[in-house]
C-alpha positions as CSV (number, residue, x, y, z in Angstrom):
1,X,24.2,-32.1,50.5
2,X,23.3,-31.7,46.8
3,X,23.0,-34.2,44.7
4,X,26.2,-33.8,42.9
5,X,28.2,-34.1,45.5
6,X,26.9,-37.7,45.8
7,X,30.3,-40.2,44.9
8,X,27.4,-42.4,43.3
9,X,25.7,-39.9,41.0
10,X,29.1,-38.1,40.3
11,X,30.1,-41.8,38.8
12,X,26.6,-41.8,37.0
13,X,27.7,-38.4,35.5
14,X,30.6,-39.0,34.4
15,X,29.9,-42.3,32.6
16,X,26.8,-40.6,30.9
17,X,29.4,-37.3,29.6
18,X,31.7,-40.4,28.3
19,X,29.1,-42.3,26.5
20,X,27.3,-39.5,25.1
21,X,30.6,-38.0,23.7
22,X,31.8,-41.0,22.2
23,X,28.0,-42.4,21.1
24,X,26.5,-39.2,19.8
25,X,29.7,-38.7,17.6
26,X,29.7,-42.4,16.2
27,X,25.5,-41.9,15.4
28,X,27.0,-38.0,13.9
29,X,28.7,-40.3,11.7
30,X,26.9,-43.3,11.0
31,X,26.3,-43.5,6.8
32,X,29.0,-41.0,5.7
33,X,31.3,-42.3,2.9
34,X,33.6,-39.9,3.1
35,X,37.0,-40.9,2.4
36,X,40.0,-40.2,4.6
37,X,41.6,-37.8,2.9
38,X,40.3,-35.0,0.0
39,X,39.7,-36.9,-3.3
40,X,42.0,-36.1,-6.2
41,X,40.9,-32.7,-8.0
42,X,38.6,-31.7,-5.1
43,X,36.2,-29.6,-7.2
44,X,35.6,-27.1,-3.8
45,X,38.9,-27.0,-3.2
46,X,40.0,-26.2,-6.5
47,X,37.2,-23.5,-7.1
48,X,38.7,-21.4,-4.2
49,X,42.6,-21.5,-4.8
50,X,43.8,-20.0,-8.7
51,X,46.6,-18.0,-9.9
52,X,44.7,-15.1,-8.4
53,X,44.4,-15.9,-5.1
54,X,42.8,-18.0,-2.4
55,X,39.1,-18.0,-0.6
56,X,39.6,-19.0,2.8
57,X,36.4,-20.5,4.4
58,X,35.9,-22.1,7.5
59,X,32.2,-23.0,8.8
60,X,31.4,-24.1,12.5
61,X,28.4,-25.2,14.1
62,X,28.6,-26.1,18.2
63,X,26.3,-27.0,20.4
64,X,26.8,-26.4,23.8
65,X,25.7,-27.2,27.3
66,X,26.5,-25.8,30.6
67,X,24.9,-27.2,34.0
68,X,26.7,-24.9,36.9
69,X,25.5,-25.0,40.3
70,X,24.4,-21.4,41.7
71,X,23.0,-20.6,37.8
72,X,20.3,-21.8,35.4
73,X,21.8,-24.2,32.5
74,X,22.7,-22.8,29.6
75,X,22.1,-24.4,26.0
76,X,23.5,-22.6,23.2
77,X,23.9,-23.7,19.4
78,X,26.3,-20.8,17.8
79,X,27.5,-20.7,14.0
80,X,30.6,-19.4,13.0
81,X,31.6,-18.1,9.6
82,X,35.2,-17.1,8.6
83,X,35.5,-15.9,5.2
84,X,38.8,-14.2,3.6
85,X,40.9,-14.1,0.4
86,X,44.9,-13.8,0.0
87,X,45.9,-12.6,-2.8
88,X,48.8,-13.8,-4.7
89,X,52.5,-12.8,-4.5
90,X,53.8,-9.5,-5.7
91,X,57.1,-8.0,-5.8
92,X,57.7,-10.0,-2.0
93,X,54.4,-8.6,-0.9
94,X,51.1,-9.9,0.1
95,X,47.7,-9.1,2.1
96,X,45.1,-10.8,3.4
97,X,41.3,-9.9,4.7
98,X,39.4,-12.4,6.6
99,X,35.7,-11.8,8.1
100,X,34.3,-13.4,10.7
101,X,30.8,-13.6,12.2
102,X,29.1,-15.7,14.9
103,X,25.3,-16.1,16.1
104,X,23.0,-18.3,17.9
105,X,20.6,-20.7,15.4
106,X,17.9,-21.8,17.7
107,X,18.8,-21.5,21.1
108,X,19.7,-18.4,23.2
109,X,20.0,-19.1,26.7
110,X,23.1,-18.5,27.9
111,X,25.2,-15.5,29.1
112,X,27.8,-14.8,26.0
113,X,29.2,-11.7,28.5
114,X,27.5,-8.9,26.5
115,X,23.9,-10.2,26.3
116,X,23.0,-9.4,29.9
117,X,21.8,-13.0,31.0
118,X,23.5,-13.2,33.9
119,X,21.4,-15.6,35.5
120,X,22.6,-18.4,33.2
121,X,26.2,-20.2,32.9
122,X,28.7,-18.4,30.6
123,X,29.1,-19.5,26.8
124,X,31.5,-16.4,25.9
125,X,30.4,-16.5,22.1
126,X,28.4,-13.7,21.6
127,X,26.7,-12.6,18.5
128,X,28.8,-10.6,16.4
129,X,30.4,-9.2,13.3
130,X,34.1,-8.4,12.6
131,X,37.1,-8.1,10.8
132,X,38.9,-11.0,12.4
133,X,42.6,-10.2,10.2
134,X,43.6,-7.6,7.9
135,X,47.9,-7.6,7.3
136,X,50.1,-6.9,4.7
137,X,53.2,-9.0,4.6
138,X,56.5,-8.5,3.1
139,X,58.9,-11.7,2.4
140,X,62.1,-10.2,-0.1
141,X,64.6,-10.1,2.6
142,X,66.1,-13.5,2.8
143,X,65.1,-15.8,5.7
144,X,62.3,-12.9,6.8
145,X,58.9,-12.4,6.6
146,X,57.6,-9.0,7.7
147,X,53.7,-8.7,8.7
148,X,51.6,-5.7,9.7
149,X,48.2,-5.5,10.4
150,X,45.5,-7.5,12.6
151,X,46.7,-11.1,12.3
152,X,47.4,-14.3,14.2
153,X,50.3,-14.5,16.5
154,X,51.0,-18.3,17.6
155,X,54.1,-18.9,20.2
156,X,54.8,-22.5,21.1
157,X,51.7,-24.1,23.1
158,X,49.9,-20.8,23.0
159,X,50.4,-20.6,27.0
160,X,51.9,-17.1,26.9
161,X,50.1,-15.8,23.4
162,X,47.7,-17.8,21.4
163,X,44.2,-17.2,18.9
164,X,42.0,-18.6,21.8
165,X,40.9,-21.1,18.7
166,X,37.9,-23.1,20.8
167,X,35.7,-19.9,21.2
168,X,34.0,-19.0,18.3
169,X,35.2,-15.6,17.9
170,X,39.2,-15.8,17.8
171,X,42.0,-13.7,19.8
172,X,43.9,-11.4,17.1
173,X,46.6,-8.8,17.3
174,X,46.7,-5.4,15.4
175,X,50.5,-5.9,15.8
176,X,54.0,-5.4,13.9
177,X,55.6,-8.7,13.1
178,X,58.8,-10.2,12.3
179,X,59.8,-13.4,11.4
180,X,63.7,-14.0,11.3
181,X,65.1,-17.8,10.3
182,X,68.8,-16.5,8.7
183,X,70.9,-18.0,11.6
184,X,69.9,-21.9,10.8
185,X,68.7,-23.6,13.7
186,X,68.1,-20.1,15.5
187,X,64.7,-18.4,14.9
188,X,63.6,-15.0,15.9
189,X,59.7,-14.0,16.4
190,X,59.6,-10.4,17.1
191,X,56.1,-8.3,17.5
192,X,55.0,-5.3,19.0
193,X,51.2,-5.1,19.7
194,X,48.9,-1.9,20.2
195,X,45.8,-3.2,20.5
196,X,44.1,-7.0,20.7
197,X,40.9,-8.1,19.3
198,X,39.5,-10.2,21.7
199,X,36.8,-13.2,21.8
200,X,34.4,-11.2,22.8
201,X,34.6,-8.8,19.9
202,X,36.0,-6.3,21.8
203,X,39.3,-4.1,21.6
204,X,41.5,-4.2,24.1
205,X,45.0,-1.2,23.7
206,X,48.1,-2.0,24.9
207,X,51.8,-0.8,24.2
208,X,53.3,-4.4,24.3
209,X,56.8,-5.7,22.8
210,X,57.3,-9.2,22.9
211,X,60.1,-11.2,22.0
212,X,60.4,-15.4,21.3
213,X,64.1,-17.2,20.2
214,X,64.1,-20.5,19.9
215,X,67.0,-23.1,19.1
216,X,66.5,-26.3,17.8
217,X,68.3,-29.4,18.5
218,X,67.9,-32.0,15.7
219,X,66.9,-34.8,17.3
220,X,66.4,-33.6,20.5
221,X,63.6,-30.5,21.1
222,X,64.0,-26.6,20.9
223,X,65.4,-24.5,23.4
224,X,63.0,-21.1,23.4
225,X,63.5,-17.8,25.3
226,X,61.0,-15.7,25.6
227,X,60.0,-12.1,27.2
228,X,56.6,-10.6,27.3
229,X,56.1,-6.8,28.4
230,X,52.7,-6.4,28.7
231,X,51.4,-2.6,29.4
232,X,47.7,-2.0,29.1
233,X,46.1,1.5,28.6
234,X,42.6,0.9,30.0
235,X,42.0,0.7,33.7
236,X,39.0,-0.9,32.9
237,X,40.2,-3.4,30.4
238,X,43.1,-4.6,32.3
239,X,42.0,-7.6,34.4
240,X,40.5,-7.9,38.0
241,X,42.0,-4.2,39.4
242,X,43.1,-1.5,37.4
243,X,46.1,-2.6,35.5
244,X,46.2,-6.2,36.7
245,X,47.5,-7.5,33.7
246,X,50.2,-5.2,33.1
247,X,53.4,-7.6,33.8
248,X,56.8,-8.3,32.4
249,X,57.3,-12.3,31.9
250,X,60.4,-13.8,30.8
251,X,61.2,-17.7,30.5
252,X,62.8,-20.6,29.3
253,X,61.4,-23.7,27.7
254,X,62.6,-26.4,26.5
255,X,60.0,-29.1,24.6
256,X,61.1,-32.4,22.4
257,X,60.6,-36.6,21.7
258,X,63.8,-39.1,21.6
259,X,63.6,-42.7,20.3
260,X,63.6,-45.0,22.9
261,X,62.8,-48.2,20.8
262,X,61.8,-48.4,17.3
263,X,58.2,-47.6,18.0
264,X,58.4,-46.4,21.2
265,X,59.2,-42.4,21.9
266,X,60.2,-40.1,24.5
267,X,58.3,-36.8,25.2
268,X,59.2,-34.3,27.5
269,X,58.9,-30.4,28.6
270,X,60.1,-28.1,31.1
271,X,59.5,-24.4,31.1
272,X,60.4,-21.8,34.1
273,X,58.8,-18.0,33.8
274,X,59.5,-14.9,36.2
275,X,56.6,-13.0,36.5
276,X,56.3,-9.1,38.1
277,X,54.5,-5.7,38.0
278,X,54.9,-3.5,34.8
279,X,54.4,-0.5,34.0
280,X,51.3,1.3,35.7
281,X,50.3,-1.9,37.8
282,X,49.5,-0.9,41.1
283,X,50.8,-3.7,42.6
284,X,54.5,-4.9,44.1
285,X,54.6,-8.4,43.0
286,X,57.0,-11.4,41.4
287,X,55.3,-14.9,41.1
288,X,56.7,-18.1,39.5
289,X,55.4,-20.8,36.9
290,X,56.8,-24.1,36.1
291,X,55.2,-26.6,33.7
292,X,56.8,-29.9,34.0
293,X,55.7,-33.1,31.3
294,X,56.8,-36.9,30.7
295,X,55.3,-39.3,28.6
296,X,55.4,-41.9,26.1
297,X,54.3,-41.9,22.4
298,X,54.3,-45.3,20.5
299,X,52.8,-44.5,16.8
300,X,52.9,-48.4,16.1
301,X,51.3,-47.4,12.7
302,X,50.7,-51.3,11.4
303,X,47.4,-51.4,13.4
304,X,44.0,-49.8,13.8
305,X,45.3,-48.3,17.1
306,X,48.1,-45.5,16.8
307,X,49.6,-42.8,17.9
308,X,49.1,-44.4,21.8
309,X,50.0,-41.2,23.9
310,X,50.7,-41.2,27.9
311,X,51.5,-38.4,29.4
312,X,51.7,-36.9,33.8
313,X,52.3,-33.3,33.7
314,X,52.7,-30.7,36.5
315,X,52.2,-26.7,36.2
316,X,52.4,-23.9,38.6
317,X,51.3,-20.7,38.7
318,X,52.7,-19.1,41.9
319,X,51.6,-16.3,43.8
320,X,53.2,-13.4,45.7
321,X,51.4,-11.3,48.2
322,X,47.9,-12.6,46.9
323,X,48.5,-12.0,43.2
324,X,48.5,-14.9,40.9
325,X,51.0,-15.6,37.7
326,X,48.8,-13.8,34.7
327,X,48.7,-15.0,31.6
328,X,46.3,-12.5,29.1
329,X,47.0,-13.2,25.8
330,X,47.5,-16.9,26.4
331,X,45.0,-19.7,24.8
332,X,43.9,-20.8,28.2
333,X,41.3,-23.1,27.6
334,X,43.4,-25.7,26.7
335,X,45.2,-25.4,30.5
336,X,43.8,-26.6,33.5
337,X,40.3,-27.9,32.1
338,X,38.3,-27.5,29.4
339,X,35.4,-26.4,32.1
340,X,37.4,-22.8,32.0
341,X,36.8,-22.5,36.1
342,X,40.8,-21.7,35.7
343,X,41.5,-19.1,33.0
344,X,42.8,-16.8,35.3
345,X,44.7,-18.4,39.0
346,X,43.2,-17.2,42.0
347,X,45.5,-15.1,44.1
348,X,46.3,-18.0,46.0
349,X,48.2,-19.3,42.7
350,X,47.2,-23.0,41.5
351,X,49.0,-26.0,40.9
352,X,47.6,-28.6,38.4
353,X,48.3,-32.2,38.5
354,X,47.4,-34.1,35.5
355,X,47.6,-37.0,33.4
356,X,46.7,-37.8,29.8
357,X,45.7,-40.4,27.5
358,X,45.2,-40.3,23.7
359,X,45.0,-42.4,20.9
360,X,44.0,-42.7,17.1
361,X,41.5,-45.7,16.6
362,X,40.7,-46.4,13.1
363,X,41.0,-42.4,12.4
364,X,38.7,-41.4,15.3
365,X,41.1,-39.2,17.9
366,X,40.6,-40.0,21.3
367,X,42.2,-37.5,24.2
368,X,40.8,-38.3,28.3
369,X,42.5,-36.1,30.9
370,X,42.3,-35.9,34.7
371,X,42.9,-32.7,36.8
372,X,43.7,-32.3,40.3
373,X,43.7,-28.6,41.3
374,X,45.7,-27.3,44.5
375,X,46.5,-23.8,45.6
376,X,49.9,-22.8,45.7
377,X,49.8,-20.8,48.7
378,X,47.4,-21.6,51.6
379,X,47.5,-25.5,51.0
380,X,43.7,-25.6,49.9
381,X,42.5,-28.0,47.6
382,X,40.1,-26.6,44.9
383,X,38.6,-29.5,43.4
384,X,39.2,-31.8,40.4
385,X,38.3,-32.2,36.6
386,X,37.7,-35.3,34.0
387,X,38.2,-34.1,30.4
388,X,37.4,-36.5,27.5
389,X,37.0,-35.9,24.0
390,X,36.6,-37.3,20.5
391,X,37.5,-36.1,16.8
392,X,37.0,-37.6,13.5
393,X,38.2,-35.4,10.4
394,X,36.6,-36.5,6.8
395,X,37.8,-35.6,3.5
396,X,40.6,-33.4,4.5
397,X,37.9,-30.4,5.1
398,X,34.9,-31.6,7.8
399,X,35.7,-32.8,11.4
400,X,32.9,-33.4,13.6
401,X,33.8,-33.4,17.6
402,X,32.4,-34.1,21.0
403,X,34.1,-33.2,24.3
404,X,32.7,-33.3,27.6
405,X,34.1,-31.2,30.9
406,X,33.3,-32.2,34.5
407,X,35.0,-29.8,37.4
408,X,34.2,-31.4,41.2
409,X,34.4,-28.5,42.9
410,X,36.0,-28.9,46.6
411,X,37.0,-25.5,48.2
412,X,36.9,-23.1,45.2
413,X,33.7,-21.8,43.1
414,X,31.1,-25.0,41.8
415,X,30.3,-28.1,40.6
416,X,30.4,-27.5,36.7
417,X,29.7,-29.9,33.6
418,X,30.2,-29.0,30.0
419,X,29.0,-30.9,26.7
420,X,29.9,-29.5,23.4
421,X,29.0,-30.9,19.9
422,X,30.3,-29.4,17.1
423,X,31.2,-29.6,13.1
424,X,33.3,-28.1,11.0
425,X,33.9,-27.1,7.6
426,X,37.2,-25.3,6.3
427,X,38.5,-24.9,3.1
């Protein structure tokens, strides 16, 4: 057997991924003075935001390493600039232009999906130039804010749609939005989407409505309903067969905290989707997902240690005659492990066991999870994953971070360990 499969060496691993995260941030560190939050009459700050607009700026730096078995290990060190400008209110309108661009510094071995190293482990940030948004937004109608253009669109956890924010290059939408709050507690997010700009700098055409209402309960949570019809142009842009990704989803979740004690909270989700075939998709399918939480939050904000978070969860994506519950446009990196051996279900479906821990000591955020992965048909059991990770953000605009990923594979693809390293700087 290979040496990773060894209980021993596995242990050795994983203490290594959780010192190094946790050490190489504190040495990051080490000698800055920089206060907690942004000094009065930040002179940065203040330079980019005047009656004539704002410059939007946002610098990352990552390091990255990928040891998979069945590839060479990959090392890549990407920087990411994002640099836009809003302009200022007029008449209830107001546009926005951001740029963003991403390349290696000093090392380039790694397969970014476009490069043609296919020999090494995948780090899908490959070296390009874009427009990242461009929109025009409208905002004299009361309670409504009307947006056009290529821009963000952010529903709930980002499970369904999201920006993909960990890659470098983000997910946008050349999409019609609009935002409706008239009805009080009741909000309406309404888009339709032609064509998605994806991480890999790539344009991907669809003819896609989607609709999110949510209802909040004051004290309680929000009740959302949502429906997603997702119809894709290109065969060859539309997941693992021609039109895989073409589906109608439509769901209910509900997500909030209650007060238990006077620093103790209650934190809960459930969420149910129907999933089927849309549109030109080949197939004759309906699949299920459930995404069940519980877990405790005491803030206990009189100490160095706060914001103490426990949390077991349990998600499903089902399957139906050998095709898994789909979810394109969703941020799935932050679902079933940050080693990304999940971001689309096998066809057997996948359910993910988990548990959480998190907490804020003296300003440093720290966040460990554990996976167990299971197929939702066929009984097999895919593997597990240890996820740990640790943030510090200085002066309002720099946050330096280390995470480290390790997937045990059982009886689906590899062993895989992940170590990222990363600062950055927004304004």
């Amino acid at each position: 057997m290979k040496k990773w499969n060894s209980k021993s060496y596995r242990r050795s691993c994983l203490l290594k991924g959780v010192l190094s995260t946790a050490g190489l941030a504190l040495l990051a560190t080490a000698g800055i003075s920089f206060a907690a939050e942004p000094p009065a009459g930040d002179p940065i700050a203040d330079a980019l935001h005047g009656d004539w607009g704002q410059i939007k700026l946002n610098l990352r730096y990552r390091f990255e390493h990928v040891e998979q078995d069945g590839t060479k290990t990959s090392n890549g060190d990407p920087i990411r600039l994002r640099l836009g400008y809003l302009t200022p209110k007029f008449a209830g309108f107001q546009a926005f232009a951001e740029f963003e661009g991403n390349t290696p510094v000093f090392s380039r071995d790694y397969n970014d999906k476009s490069n043609g190293k296919t020999e090494y482990a995948v780090i899908a940030d490959p070296a390009e130039g874009e427009l990242n948004q461009g929109w025009l937004s409208f905002d004299t109608i009361p309670d409504t804010v009307i947006k056009a253009g290529r821009q963000k669109i952010l529903l709930d956890n980002q499970r369904f749609v999201g920006a993909v924010g960990w890659r470098q290059l983000e997910q946008t939408f050349d999409a019609a939005n609009l935002l409706n709050t008239s009805l009080g507690a009741l909000s309406a997010n309404l888009s339709y989407i032609w064509n998605v700009r994806t991480i890999l700098s790539t344009d991907v055409n669809m003819d896609s409505p989607i609709v999110n209402l949510s209802y909040n309960f004051n004290g309680i949570g929000a009740l959302t309903a949502y429906g997603y019809w997702l119809d894709y142009s290109d065969p060859d842009d539309s997941g693992p067969f021609e039109y895989a990704f073409s589906t109608q989803t439509m769901g209910l979740r509900f997500n909030g905290k209650a007060g238990v004690s006077d620093n103790l909270k209650l934190l809960y989700t459930a969420e149910y989707a129907g999933q089927s075939d849309y549109q030109d998709n080949p197939e004759d399918y309906s699949a299920d997902y459930y995404h069940f939480i519980g877990g405790l939050l005491a803030p206990n904000n009189g100490s160095m240690l706060t914001d103490i978070t426990g949390k077991i969860g349990y998600e499903v994506l089902g399957s139906d005659n050998d095709i898994s519950f789909k979810t394109p446009l969703g941020t799935n990196h932050g679902f079933n492990g940050w080693a990304d051996l999940f971001l689309t279900a096998p066809p057997t479906g996948l359910q993910d066991l988990y548990g959480m821990l998190g907490a804020d000591l003296g300003g440093y955020k720290l966040k460990l999870i554990y996976h167990d992965f299971q197929a939702d048909e066929g009984g097999a059991d895919y593997g597990t994953e240890f996820d740990t990770m640790l943030t510090k953000k200085f002066a309002g605009h720099y946050t330096i971070q280390a995470a480290y990923a390790d997937y045990n594979a059982d009886e689906y693809k590899t062993d895989t360990q992940k170590f990222w390293l990363q600062l950055t700087v927004g304004f």
